[in-house]
C-alpha positions as CSV (number, residue, x, y, z in Angstrom):
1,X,70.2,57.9,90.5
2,X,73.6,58.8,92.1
3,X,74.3,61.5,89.1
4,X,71.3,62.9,89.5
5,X,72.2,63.1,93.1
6,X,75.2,64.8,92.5
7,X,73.8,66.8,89.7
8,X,71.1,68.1,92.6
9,X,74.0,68.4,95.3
10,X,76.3,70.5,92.9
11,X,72.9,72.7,91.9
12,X,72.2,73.6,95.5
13,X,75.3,74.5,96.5
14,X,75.8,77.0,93.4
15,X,72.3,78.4,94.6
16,X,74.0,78.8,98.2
17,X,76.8,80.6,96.9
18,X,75.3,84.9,97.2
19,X,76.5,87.8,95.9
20,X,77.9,90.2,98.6
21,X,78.3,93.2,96.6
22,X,75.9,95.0,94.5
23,X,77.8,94.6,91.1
24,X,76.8,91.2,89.5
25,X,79.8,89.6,88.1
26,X,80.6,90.5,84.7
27,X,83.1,91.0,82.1
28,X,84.4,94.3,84.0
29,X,84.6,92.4,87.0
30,X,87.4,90.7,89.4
31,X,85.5,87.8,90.5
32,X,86.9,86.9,94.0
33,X,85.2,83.8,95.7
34,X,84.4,83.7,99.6
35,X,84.4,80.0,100.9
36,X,82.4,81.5,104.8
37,X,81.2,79.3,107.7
38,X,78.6,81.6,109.4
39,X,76.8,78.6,110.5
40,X,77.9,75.7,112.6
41,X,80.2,74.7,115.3
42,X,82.8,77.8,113.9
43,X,80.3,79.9,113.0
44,X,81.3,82.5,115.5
45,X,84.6,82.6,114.3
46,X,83.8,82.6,110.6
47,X,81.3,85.4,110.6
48,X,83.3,88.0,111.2
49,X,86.2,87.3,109.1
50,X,84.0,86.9,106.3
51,X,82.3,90.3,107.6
52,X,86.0,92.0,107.8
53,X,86.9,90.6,104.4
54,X,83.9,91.5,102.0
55,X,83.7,94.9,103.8
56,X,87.1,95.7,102.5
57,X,86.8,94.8,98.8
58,X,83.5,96.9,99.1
59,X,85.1,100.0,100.6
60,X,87.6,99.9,97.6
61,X,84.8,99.4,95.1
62,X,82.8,102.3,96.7
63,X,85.8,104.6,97.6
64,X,88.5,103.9,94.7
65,X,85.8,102.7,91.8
66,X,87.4,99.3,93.1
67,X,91.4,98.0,92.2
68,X,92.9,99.5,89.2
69,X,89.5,101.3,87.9
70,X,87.6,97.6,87.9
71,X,85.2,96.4,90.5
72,X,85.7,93.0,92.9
73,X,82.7,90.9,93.1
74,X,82.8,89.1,96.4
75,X,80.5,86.0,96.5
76,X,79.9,83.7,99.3
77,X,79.4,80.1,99.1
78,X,79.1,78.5,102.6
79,X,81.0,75.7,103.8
80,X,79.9,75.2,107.7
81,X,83.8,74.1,107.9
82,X,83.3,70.7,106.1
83,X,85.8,69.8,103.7
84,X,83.4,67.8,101.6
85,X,81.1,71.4,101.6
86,X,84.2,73.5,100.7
87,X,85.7,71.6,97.5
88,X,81.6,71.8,96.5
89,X,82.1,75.4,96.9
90,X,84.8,75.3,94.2
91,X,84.1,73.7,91.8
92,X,80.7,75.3,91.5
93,X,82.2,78.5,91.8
94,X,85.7,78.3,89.4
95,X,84.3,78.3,86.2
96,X,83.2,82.3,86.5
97,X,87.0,83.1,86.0
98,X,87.6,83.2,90.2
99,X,91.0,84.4,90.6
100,X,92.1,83.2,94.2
101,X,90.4,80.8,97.1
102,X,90.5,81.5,100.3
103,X,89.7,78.1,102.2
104,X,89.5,79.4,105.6
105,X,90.4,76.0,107.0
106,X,93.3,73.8,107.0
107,X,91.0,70.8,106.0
108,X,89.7,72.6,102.8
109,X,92.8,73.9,102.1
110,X,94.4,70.5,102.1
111,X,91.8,69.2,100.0
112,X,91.9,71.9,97.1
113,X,95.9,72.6,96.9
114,X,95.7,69.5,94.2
115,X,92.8,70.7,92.4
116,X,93.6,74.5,92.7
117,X,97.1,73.5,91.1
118,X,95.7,71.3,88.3
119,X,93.1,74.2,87.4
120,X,96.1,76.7,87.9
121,X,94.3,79.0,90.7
122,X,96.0,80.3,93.7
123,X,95.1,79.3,97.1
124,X,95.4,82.0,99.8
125,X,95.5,80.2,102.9
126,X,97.0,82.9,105.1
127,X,99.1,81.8,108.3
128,X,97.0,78.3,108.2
129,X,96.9,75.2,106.0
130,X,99.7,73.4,104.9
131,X,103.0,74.6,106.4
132,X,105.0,73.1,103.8
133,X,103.7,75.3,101.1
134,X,106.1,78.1,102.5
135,X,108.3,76.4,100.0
136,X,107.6,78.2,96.4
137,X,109.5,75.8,94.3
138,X,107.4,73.3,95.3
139,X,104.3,74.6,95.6
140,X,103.5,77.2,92.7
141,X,99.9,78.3,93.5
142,X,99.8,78.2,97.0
143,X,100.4,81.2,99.6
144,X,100.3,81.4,103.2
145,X,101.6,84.8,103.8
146,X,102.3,86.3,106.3
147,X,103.8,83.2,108.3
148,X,102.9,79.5,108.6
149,X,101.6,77.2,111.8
150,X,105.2,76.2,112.1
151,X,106.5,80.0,112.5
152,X,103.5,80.3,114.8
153,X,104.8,78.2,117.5
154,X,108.3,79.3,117.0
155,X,107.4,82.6,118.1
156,X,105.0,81.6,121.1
157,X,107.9,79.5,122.5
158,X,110.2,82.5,122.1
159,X,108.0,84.9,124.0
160,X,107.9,81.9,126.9
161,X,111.3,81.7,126.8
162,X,111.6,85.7,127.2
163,X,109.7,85.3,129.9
164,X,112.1,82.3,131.4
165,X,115.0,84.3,130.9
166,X,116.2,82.4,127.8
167,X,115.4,79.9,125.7
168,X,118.1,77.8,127.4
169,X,116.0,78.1,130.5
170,X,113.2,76.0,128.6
171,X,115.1,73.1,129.9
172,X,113.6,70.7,132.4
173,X,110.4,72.6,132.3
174,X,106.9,70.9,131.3
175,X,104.8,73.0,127.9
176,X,101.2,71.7,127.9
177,X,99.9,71.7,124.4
178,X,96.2,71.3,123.7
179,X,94.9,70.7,120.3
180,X,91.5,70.4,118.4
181,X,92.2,67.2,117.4
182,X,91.9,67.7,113.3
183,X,94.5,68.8,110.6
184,X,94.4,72.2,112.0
185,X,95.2,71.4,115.2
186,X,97.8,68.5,115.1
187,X,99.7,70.7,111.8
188,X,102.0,72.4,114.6
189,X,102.8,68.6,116.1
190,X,105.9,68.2,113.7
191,X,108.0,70.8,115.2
192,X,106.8,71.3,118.6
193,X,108.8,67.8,119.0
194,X,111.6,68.7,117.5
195,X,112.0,71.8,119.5
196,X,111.1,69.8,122.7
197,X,114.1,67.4,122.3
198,X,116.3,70.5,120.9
199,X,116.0,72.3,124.3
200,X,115.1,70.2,126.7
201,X,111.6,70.6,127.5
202,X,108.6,68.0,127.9
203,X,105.7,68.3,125.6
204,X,102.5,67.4,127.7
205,X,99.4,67.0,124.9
206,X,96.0,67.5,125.5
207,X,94.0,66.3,122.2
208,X,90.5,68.0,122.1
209,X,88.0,66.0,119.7
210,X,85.0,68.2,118.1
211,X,82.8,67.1,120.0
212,X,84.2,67.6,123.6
213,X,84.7,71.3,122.2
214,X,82.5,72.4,125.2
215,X,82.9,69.1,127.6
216,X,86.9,69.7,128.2
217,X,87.1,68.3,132.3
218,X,88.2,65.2,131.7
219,X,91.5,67.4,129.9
220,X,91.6,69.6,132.6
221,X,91.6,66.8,134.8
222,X,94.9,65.8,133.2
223,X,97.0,69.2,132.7
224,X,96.2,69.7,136.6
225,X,97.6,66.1,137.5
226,X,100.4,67.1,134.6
227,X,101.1,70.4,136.6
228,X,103.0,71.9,133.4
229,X,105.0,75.3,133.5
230,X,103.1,76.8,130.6
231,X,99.7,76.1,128.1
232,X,99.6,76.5,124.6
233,X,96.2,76.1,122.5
234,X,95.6,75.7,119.0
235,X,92.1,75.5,119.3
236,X,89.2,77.0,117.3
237,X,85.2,77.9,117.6
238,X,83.4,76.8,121.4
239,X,86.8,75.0,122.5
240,X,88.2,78.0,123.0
241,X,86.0,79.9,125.8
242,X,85.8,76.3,127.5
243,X,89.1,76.1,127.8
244,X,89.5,79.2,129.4
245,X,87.4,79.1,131.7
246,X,88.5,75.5,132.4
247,X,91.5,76.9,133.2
248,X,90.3,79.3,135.8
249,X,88.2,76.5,137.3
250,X,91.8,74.5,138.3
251,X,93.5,78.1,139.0
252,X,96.0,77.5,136.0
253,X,97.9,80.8,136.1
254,X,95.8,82.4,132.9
255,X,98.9,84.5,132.2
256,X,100.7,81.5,131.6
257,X,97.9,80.1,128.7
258,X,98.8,81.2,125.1
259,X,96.2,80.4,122.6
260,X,97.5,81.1,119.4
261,X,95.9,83.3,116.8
262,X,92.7,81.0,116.5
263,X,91.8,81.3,119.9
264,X,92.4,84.9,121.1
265,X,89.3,86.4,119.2
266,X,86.8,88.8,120.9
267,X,84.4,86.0,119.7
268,X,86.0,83.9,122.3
269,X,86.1,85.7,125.4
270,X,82.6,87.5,125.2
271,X,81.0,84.1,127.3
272,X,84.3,84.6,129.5
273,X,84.4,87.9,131.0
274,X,86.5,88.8,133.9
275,X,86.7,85.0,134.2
276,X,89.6,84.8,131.4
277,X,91.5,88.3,133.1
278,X,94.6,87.3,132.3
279,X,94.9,85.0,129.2
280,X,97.1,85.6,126.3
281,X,97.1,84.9,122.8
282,X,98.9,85.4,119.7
283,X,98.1,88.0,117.0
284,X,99.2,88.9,113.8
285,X,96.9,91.7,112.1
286,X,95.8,95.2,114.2
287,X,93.3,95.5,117.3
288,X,90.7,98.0,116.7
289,X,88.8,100.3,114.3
290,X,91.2,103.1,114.9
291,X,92.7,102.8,111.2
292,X,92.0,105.3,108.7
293,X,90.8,102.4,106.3
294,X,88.7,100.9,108.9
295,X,87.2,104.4,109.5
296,X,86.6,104.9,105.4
297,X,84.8,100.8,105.8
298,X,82.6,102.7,108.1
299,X,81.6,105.8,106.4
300,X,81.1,103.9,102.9
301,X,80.1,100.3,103.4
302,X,78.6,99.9,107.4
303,X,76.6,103.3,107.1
304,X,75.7,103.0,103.6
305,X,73.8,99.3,104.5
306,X,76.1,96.9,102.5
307,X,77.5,95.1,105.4
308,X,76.7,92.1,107.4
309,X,77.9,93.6,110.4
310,X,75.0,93.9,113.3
311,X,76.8,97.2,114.8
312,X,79.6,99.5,114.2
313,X,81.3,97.9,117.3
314,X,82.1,95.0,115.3
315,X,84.2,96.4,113.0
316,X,87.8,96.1,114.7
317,X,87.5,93.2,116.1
318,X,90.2,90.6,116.0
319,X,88.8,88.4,113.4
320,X,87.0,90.6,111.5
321,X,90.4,92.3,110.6
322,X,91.6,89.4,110.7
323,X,89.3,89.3,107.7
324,X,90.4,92.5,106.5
325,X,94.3,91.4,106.3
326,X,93.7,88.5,104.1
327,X,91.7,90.9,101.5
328,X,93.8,93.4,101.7
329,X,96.9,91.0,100.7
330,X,94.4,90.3,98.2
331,X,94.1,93.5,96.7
332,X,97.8,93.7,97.1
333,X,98.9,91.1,94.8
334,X,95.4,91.9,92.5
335,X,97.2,95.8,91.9
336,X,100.9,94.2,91.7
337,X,100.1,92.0,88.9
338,X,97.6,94.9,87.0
339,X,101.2,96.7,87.2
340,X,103.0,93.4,85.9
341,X,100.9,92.6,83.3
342,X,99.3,96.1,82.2
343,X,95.8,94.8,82.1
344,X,92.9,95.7,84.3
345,X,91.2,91.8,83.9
346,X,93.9,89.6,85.2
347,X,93.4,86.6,85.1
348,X,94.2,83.6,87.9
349,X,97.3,82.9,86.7
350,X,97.9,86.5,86.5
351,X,97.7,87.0,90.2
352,X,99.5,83.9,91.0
353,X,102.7,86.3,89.5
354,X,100.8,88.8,91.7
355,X,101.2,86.7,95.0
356,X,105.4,86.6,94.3
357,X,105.8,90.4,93.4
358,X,103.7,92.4,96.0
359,X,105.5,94.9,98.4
360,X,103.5,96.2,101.9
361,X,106.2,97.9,103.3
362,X,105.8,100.0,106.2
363,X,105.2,103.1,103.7
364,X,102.6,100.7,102.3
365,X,100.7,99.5,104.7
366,X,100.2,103.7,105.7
367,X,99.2,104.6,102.2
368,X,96.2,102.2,102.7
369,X,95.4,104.3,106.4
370,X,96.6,100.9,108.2
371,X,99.9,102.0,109.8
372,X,101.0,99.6,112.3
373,X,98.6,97.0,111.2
374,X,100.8,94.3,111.4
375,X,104.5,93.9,110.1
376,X,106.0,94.0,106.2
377,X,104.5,91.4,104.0
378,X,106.7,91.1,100.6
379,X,105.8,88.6,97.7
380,X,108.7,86.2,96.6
381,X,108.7,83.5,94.0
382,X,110.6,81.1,96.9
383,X,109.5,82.1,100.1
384,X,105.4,82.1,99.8
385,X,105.1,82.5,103.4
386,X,107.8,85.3,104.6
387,X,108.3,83.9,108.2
388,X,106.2,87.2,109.6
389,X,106.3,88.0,113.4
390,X,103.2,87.9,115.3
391,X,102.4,90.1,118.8
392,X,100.7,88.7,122.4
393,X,97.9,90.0,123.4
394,X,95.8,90.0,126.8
395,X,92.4,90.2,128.0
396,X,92.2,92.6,130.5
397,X,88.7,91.1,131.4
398,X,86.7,93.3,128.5
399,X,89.0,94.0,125.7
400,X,92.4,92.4,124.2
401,X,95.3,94.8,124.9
402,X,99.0,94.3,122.7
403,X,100.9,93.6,125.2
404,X,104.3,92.6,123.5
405,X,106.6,94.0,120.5
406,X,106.5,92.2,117.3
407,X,108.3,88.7,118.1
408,X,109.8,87.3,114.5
409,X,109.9,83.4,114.3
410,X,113.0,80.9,114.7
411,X,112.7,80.7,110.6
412,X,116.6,79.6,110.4
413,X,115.3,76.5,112.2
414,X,111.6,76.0,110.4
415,X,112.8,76.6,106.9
416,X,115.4,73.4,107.0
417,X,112.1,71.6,108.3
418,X,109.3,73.1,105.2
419,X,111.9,72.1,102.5
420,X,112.2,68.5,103.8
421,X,108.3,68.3,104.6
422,X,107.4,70.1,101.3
423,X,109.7,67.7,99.4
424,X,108.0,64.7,100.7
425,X,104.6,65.9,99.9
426,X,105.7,65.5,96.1
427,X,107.8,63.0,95.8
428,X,105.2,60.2,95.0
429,X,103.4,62.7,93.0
430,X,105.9,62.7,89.5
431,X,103.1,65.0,87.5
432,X,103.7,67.7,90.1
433,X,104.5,71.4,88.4
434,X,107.3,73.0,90.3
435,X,107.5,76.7,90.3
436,X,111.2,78.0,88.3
437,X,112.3,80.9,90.6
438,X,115.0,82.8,89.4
């Protein structure tokens, strides 16, 4: 009875799993999964990433004849954020040759980067998941380009300390740091510690559970009693907005609350209005559908009927190019190892030589219309992260405006900390495959 439960389980989910594009997969194919979540508590925030990311592998298919002369097939399988839903997703979708996952939550992502590694396909987990797989030698077919939670922070507390006049200023001051309280939002945890004690600041936390996401008072209650300097949030989905507006409800100065690049999404702050005037957040991928490429998604995949997207207005939003990034670092490492390998059908381990060779220079990223994007993402067999800056941005009440240069992370102080964390994750695991960089 239970295998023919499973049997049932693993059946419905592989008839969950659509194709987005119109090309069935075949032989002449590059089959590249989408694990979504356009339904549930994060549903806002995973439709339009999943919008921005098809709708780029579709404008190269219908533009360019797709990467190389060969076609992607893009096909969903929905998660609704579970873990248990995602690693479904998987392994009912890697036996049609997938070359890459893109978990699209730390959870998932921790739960696969065993799996992914034992069936040799690279995970893309980009700027989320496990921090620690920054660290190539150690972790071979994971990526999380173009920086890592850790980096993240590092950069936020930079821009307050800009703002201090120094990071030495940062002592004796009080950071309030609230959190969805999962993998995803205690990841950071680690180093906003260490960084406390290393310049002198107190770390006031403010753990969100799932299911406060839109019942936050009794937090609020708290940071206004703990009267801190500045707010950070690494929150995700209907926590956001609340928070916000939270914040406004005790008078919290808004331009003194950084949501990091989970929570600064136009998904977030349409329920907000003029009531989150003010707020910042980190960014790390272009505002807006003023890109050439965006413009070409447009004219051959928005007005020719083969996206998801309910207007034109959504394309250029902050997590639907969000979206966009990830596939186009996709595409990236799909072409570099075509060139690597001189075949059109690469295969998964293929790309993984794809994810360390890759180049989007500045030149790069304005051959593919998307000058000024975001900053230079290079491939490298020991470095699968690349310590990337991110931007601030703020909502002026309607729209998010950039608002600060690129800020690059404290990387000389994070790398130390991914080698010892990444060396502990496989320590008690002596069947681990370490990558050989030369």
């Amino acid at each position: 009875m239970i295998l023919k439960k499973l049997a049932i389980g693993a059946l419905s989910v592989a008839l969950a799993a659509t194709a987005y594009t119109v090309s069935a997969q075949a032989e002449d194919t590059l089959f590249v999964p989408s694990l979504t979540y356009r339904t549930g508590p994060f549903g806002g925030g995973g439709t339009p990433f999943a919008d921005g990311y098809a709708d780029y592998f579709n404008m190269l298919n219908a533009r360019d004849g797709g990467i190389g002369g060969i076609k992607v097939t893009v096909e969903e399988c929905e998660t609704g954020y579970n873990s248990q839903k995602g690693v479904e997703c998987y392994d009912a979708t890697k036996g049609k040759e997938a070359l890459v996952y893109s978990p699209l939550s730390t959870g998932i992502t921790l739960a696969l980067i065993p799996k992914a590694a034992a069936d040799g396909i690279p995970i893309f987990s980009m700027g989320y998941g496990l921090s620690a797989a920054a660290i190539g030698e150690k972790f071979p077919w994971v990526f999380n380009y173009p920086t890592t939670y850790w980096n993240q922070l590092t950069s936020i507390l930079k821009y307050i300390g800009d703002k201090e006049g120094g990071l030495d200023k940062l002592k004796g001051k009080k950071i309030g740091f609230i959190y969805l309280d999962v993998g995803y939002g205690k990841e950071p945890l680690p180093v906003l510690d260490i960084l406390a004690k290393e310049y002198g600041f107190e770390a006031a936390k403010f753990p969100v559970g799932v299911k406060e996401m839109q019942n936050q008072s009794s937090q609020w209650l708290n940071v206004r009693k703990a009267r801190p300097d500045w707010m950070i949030m690494w929150g995700w989905g209907a926590m956001n907005a609340t928070a916000v507006k939270e914040a406004a409800k005790i008078r919290f100065p808004l331009d003194r609350f950084i949501g990091n690049w989970w929570a600064g999404a136009h998904a977030d702050m349409k329920s907000v209005g003029t009531t989150g005037k003010g707020y910042l957040a980190a960014n790390l991928s272009g505002i807006g559908a003023d890109f050439p490429a965006l413009q070409d998604i447009i004219k051959h995949v928005v007005d020719a009927g083969n996206s998801k997207v309910k207007s034109k207005e959504d394309v250029g939003t902050v997590l639907y190019n969000r979206g966009l990034l990830n596939a186009v670092v996709i595409a990236e490492a799909i072409k570099a190892a075509q060139d690597k390998t001189g075949k059109k059908k690469i295969s998964a381990a293929d790309l993984r030589e794809g994810f360390e060779s890759f180049d989007l220079s500045q030149a790069r990223w304005k051959e593919l219309g998307l000058e000024g994007f975001t900053g230079p993402i290079k491939g490298d067999c020991k470095d699968h992260e690349g310590a990337g800056p991110i931007f601030i941005q703020q909502w002026d009440g309607t729209n998010w405006k950039k608002i600060s240069d690129l800020i690059p992370p404290m990387a000389e102080k994070t790398r130390p900390l991914l080698e010892e964390a990444a060396e502990k994750y496989v320590s008690d695991k002596p069947d681990w495959k370490m990558n050989k960089c030369g």
